[in-house]
C-alpha positions in Angstrom: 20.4 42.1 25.2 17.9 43.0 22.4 20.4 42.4 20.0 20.6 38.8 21.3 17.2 38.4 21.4 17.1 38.8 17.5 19.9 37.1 16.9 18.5 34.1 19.1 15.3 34.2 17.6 16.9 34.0 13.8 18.7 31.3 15.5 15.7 28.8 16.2 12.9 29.9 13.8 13.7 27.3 11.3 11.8 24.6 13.5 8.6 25.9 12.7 8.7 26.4 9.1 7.1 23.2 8.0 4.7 22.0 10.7 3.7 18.4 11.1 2.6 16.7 8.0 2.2 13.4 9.1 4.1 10.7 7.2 1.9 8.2 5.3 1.6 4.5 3.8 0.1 4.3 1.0 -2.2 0.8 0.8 -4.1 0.7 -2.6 -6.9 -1.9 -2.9 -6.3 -4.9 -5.4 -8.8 -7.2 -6.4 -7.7 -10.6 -4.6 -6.5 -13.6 -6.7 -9.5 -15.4 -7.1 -9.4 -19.2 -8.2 -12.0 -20.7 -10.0 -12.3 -24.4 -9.5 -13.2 -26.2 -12.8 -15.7 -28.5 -12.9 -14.6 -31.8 -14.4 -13.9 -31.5 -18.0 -16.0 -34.9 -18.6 -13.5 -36.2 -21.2 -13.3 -40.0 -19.9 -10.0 -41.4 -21.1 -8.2 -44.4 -19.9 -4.3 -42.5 -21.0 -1.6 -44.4 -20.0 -3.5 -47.7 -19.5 -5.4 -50.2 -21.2 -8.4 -52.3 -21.6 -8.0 -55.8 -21.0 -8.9 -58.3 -23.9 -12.1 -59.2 -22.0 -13.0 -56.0 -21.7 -13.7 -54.5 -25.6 -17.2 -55.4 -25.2 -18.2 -54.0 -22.3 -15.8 -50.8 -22.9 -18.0 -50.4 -26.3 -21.0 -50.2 -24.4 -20.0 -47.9 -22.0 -18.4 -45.5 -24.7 -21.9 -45.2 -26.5 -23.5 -44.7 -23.2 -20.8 -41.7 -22.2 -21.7 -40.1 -25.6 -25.5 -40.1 -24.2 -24.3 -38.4 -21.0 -26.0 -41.2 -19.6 -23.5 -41.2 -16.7 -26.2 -42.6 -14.0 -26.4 -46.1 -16.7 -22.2 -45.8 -16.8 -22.3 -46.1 -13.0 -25.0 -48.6 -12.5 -22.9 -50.4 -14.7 -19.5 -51.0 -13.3 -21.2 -51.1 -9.7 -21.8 -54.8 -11.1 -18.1 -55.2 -11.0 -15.5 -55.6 -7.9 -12.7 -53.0 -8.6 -10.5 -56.3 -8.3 -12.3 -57.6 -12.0 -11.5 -54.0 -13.8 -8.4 -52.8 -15.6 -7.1 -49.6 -14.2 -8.4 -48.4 -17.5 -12.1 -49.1 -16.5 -11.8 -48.4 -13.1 -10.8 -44.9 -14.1 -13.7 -44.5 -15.9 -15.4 -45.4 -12.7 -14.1 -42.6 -10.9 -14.3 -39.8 -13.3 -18.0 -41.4 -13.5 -18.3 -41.1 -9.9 -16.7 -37.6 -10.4 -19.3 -36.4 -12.9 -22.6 -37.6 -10.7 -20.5 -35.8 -7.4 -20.3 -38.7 -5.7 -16.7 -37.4 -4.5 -16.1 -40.1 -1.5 -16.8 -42.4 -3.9 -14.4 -41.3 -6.5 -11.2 -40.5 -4.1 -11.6 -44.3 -2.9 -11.6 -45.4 -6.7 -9.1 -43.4 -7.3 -6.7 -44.0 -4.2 -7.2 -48.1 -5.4 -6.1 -47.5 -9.2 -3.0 -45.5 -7.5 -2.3 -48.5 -5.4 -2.1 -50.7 -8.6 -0.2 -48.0 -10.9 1.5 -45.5 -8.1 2.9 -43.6 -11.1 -0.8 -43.2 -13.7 -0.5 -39.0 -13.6 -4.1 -38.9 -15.0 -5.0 -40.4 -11.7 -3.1 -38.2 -9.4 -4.2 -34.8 -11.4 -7.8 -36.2 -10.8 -7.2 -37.2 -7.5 -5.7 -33.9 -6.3 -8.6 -31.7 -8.2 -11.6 -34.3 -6.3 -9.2 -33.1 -2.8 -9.2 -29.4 -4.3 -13.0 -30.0 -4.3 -13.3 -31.3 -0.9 -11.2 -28.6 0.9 -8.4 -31.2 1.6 -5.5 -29.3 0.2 -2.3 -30.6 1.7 -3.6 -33.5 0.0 -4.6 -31.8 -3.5 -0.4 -30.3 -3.0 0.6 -33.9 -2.8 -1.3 -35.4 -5.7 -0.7 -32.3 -8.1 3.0 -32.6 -7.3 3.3 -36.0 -8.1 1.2 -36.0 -11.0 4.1 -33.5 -12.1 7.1 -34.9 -11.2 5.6 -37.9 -12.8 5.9 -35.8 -16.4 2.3 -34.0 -16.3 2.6 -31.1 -18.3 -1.6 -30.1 -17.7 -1.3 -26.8 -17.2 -4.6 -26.6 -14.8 -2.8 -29.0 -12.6 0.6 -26.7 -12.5 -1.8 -23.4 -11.7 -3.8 -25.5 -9.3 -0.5 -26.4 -7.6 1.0 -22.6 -8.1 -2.8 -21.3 -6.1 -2.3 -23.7 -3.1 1.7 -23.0 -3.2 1.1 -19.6 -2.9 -1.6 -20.0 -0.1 0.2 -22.5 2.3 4.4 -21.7 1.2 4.6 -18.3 0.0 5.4 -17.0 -3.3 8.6 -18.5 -4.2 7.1 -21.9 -4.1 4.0 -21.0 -6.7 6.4 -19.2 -9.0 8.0 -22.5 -10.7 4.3 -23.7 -11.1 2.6 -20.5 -12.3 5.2 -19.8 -15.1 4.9 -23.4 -16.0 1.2 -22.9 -16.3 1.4 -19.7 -18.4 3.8 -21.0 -20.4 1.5 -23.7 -21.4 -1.6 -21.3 -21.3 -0.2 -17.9 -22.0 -3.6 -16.2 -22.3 -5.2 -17.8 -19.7 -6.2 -14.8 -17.2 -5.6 -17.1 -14.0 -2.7 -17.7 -14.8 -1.2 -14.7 -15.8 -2.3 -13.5 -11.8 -1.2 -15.8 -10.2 2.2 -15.8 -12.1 2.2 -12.1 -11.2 1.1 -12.0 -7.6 3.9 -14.6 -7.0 6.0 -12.1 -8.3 5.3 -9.8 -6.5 4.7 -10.9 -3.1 8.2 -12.7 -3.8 9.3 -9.0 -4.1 10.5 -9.7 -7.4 9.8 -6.3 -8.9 11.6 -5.4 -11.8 10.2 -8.9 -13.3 6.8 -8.1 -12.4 6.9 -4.7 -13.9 8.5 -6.3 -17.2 5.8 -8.9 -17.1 3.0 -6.6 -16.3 4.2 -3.9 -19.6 3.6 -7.1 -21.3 0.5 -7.6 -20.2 -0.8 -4.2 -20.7 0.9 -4.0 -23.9 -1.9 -6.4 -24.8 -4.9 -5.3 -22.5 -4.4 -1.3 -22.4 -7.8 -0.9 -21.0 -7.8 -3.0 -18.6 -8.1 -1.1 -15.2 -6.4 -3.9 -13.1 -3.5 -4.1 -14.4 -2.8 -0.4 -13.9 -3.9 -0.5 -10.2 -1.2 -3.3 -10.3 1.5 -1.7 -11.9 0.5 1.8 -9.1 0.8 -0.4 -6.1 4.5 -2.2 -7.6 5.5 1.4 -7.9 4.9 2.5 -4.6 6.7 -0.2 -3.3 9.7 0.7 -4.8 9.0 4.5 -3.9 8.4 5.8 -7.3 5.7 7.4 -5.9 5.3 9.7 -9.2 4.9 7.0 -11.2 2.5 5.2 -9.7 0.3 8.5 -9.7 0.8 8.6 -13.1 -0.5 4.5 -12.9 -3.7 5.8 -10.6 -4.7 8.5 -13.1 -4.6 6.1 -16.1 -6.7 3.6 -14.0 -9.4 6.7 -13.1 -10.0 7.2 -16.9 -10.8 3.6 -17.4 -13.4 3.9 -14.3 -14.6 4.8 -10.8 -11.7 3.4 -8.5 -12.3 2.2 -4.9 -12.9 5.1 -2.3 -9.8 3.8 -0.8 -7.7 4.0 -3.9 -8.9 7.6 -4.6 -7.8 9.1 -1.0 -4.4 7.4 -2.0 -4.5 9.1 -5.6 -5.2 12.5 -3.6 -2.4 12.2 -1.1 0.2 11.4 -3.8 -0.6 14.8 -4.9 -0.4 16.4 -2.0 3.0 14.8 -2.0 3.9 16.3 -5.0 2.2 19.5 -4.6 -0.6 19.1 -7.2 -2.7 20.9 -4.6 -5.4 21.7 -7.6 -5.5 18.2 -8.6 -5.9 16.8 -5.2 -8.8 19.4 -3.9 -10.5 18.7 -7.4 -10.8 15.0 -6.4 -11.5 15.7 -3.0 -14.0 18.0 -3.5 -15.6 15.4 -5.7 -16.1 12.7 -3.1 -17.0 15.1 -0.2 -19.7 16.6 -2.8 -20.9 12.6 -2.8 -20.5 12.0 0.6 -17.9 9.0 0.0 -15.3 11.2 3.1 -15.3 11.1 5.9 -13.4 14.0 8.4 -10.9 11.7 9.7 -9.9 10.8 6.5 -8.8 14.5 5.6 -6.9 15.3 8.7 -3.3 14.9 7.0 -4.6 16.6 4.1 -6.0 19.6 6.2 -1.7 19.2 7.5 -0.2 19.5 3.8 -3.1 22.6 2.8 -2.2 24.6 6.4 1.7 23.8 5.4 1.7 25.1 1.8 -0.9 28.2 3.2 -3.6 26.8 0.9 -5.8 28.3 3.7 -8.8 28.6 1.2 -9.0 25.1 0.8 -8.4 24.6 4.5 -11.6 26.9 5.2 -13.4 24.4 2.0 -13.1 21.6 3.7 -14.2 22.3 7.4 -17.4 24.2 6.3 -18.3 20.9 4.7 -17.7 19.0 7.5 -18.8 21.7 10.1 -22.3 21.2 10.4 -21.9 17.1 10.4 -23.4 15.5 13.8 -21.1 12.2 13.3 -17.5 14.0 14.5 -15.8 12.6 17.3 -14.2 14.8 19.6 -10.6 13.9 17.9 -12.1 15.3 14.6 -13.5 18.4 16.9 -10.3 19.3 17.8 -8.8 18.7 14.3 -11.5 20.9 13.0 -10.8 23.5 15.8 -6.8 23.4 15.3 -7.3 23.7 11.4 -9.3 26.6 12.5 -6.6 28.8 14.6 -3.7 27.9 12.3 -6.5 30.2 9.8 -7.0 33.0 12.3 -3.3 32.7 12.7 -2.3 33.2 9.3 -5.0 36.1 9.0 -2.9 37.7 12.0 -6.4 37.1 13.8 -4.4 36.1 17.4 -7.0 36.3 19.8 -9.6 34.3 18.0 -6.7 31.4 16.7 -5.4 31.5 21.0 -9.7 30.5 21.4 -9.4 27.9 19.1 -6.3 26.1 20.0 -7.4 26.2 23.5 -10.9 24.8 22.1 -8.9 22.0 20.1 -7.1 20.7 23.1 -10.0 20.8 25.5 -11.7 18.6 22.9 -8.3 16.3 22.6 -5.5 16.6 24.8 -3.5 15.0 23.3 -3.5 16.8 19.9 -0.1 17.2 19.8 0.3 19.3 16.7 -2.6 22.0 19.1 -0.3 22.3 21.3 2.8 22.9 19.7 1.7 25.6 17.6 -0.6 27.1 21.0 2.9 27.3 22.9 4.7 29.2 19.6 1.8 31.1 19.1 1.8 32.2 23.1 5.5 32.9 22.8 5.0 35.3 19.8 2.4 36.9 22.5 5.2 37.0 25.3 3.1 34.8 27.4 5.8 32.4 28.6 4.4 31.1 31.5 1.7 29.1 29.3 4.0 28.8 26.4 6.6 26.9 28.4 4.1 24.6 30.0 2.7 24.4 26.6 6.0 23.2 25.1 6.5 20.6 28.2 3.3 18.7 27.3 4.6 18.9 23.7 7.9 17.5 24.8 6.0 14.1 25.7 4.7 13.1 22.5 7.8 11.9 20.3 6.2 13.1 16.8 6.9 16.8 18.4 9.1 16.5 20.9 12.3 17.3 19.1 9.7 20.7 18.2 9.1 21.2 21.2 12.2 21.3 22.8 14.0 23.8 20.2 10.4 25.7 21.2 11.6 26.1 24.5 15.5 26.8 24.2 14.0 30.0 22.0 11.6 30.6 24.7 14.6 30.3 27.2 16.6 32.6 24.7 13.9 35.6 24.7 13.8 35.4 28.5 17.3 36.0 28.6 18.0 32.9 30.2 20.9 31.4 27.8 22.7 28.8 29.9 19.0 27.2 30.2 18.8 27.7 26.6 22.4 26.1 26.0 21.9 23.6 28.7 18.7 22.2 26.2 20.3 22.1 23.4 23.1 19.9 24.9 20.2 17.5 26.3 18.5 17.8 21.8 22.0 17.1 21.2 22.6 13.5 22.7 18.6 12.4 21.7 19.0 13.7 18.3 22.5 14.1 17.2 21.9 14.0 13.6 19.8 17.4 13.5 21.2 19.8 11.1 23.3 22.5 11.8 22.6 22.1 15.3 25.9 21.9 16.7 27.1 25.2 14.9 23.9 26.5 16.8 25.2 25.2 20.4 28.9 26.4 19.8 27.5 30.2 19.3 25.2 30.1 22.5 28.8 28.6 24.0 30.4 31.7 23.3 27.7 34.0 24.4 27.8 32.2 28.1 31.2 32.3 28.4 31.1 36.3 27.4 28.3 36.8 30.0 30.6 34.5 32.7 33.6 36.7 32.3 31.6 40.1 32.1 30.6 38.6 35.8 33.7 38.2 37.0 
């Protein structure tokens, strides 16, 4: 029977060889696309329309008055007029007058009465939609910009202005027309570069935001941003390595955002850069910027590559700190025994992961090495209640149940054992070389069946 005992034990020991590193998302933090509303550019022009005969005089006066600034005189003015007596021309200067002074409600009626007269003026409509901008009416500012395009506006404000409010209301496809428009009007115009580029990317449109962005930083290679940008396109597409290589760029150009640095430190963890990721962590736990439930997956990936002096780094500078909750107590206290453990100090790690789970049950990593470390010890009582509790939490229960079909193994009892491993089987049927692993305790029951007989 000894003999099966080793040969069940080779078996099954390949479920405990990597130990629950969690799986992360990796979220870096952009700056949002911010839009800057203009002010009025104060360039009073009466395109597309003109003065009436009758009007020379009083359009000469106004022009030397609107070279003073003396916008208050402009108003008072043309106040002296019903909008019936003006041009459109005049009455335009009207509303970009009422504009200036901020008299917005003034200026949208103006401007709503010249579009009643001339529905298709597109300095009117580009006005009109930027006074709406102003005044938080945006459905409205949409409408006007859109016109005022279709209309043959080629402003390239009013295209970004329409991409912006596209992109907030309708999504990206909608802003992308509008924001390569504007940036092919205004190619170095910052806005309109992001805005072209967050369209492409929340449209998932990556390999033509990546093209656009090596442009970009072809021109501004120091220009933190844009490498943050270029990281975060790469770990959407999973090329994880490159957009570490993005992050560390980024860091020499500056101090990056504390949540941008844990994700720079668990992409090397992921790539087993273990000296480069404690040398950054260290750096922001020597400055305070970490807390301990920020480090619990990396405490995972250390334990896991039996980087136990970094393990032992770590929770001595979060031992003495009076802000842990009892979940980051029994993180602290699991990270603990998995040392002892590896030290071959037994007793002291079987303290600690009963310590870890009196502080959090439901540590379900605690218990699952507990119940291996108790079977190791030949306490099989506690390790298959151990391995039962594990069984109910799904990120070890696939763990826990080859635990116990080992367990079952060294107790000699191989239909139970068997009789598991049918049950892993049918919940996880795509578990490698399970099935050759059922078919040889199949062939050890039937021996011990016909030995009966």
């Amino acid at each position: 029977m000894n003999r099966k005992h080793a040969y069940g034990l080779a078996l099954l020991s390949f479920i405990f060889a990597s130990l629950c590193v969690k799986a992360q998302q990796f979220q870096l933090e952009l700056a949002p696309i911010n839009f800057v509303l203009p002010a009025f550019s104060e360039e009073y022009s009466d395109r597309e329309v003109t003065l009436a005969p009758d009007e020379y005089e009083l359009a000469e006066k106004l022009k030397s008055l609107l070279d003073k600034k003396d916008y208050k005189q402009v108003r008072d003015e043309l106040v002296t007029y019903y909008n019936i007596e003006l041009s459109p021309a005049l009455l335009m200067i009207k509303a970009q007058v009422y504009f200036s002074l901020k008299e917005y409600s003034k200026a949208i009626k103006v401007y709503e009465y010249i579009l009643k007269r001339k529905p298709q003026l597109v300095r009117a409509h580009e006005d009109l939609g930027q006074l709406y901008l102003f005044t938080e009416q945006l459905y409205k500012a949409q409408t006007h910009f859109a016109k005022a395009i279709s209309y043959g506006s080629n402003n390239a404000m009013v295209h970004g202005q329409l991409g912006y409010l596209n992109l907030q209301s309708n999504g990206a496809f909608s802003a992308l027309y509008a924001y390569q428009k504007a940036y092919s009007l205004e190619p170095n115009n910052r806005q309109w570069q992001q805005g072209l580029l967050t369209s492409l990317v929340q449209a998932k449109m990556f390999p033509s935001a990546l093209a656009l962005l090596e442009e970009f930083i072809e021109k501004d290679t120091l220009n933190q941003s844009l490498w943050l940008t270029k990281a975060a396109i790469n770990l959407e597409q999973k090329q994880n390595l490159d957009a570490l290589q993005s992050l560390e760029y980024a860091l020499l150009l500056g101090e990056l955002p504390h949540q941008n640095k844990l994700v720079m430190i668990s992409l090397h963890f992921e790539q087993s850069h273990y000296d480069r990721a404690m040398s950054l962590l260290k750096s922001s736990a020597k400055e305070n910027k970490v807390k301990f439930s920020e480090v619990g997956n990396y405490l995972y990936r250390l334990n896991a590559a039996n980087r136990w002096s970094d393990s032992e780094w770590l929770l001595n500078h979060f031992a003495d700190s009076d802000t842990l909750s009892d979940f980051d107590k029994s993180t602290l206290a699991y990270t603990q025994a998995q040392i002892l453990e590896a030290k071959g100090k037994l007793t002291q790690a079987s303290k600690y992961y009963a310590d870890s789970l009196q502080k959090n049950a439901n540590n379900s990593s605690a218990l699952l090495s507990y119940a291996y470390l108790q079977l190791q010890q030949k306490n099989f009582i506690l390790s298959e209640q151990l391995f039962i509790r594990a069984q109910s939490f799904e990120n070890v229960k696939l763990q826990a149940m080859l635990g116990r079909a080992q367990l079952y193994i060294n107790t000699d009892d191989i239909q139970a054992a068997y009789n598991l491993l049918l049950d892993v089987n049918s919940k996880y049927p795509e578990t490698q070389g399970l099935q050759d692993k059922i078919e040889i305790l199949a062939n050890i029951t039937k021996i011990e069946n016909t030995n009966k007989l």
